[in-house]
C-alpha positions in Angstrom: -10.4 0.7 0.3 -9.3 -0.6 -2.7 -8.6 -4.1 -4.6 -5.2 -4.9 -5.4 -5.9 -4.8 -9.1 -7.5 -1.7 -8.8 -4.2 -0.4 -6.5 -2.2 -1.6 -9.6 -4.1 -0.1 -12.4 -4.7 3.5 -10.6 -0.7 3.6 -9.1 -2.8 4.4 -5.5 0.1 2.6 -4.0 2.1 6.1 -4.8 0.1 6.7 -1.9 1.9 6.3 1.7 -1.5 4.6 3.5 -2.9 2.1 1.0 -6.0 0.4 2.3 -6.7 -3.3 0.7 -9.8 -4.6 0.4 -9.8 -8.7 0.0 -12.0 -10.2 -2.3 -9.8 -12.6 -4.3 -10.6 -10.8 -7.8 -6.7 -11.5 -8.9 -5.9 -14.3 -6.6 -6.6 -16.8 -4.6 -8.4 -15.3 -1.2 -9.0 -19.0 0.6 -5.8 -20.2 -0.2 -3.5 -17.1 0.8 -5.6 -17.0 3.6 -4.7 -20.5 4.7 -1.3 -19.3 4.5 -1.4 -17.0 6.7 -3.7 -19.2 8.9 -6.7 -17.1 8.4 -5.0 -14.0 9.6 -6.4 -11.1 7.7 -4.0 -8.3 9.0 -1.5 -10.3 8.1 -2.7 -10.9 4.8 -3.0 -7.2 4.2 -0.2 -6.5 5.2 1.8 -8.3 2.8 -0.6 -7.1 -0.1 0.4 -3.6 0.8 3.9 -4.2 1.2 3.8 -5.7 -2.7 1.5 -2.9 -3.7 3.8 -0.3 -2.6 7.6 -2.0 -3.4 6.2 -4.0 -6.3 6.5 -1.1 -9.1 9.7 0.3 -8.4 11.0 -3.1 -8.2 9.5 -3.8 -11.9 10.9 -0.8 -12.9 14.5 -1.9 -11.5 14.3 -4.9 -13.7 13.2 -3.5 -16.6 16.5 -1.6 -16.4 18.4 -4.7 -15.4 17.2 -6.3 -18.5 18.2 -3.0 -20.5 21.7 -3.3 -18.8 22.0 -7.1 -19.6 23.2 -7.3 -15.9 22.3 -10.9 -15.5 23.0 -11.1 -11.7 20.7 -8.0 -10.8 17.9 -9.6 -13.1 18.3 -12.8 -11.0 18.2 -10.6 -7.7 14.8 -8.9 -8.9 13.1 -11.6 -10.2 13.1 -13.4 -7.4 
């Protein structure tokens, strides 16, 4: 199990089964919990889903802004 900064930092989401440990080091743990109304699968799930897409789509706007392609920017930024 890892944190998500340490997922970040080592590129374990590479990885196709990323375990996430919560403990808030990077973000908020009581308030995205509350989000999710206290639902801790559904919290990891999301973490892993950004752990795993978020590089490739950083990657896709770094190229965007390369490109000065203003739309896809927009598109990946958000």
């Amino acid at each position: 199990m890892f944190s998500l900064n340490t997922c970040l930092k080592k590129k374990i989401y590479k990885r196709r089964k990323v375990k996430v440990k919560i403990n808030g080091t990077v973000w908020g743990r009581e308030s995205a919990l509350k989000t999710v109304m206290g639902n801790t699968k559904i919290l990891k799930a999301i973490i892993k889903s950004f752990v795993v897409d978020m590089p490739a789509r950083i990657e896709a706007l770094g190229a965007a802004i390369n490109r000065k392609d203003i739309k896809q920017r927009c598109r990946l930024a958000h």
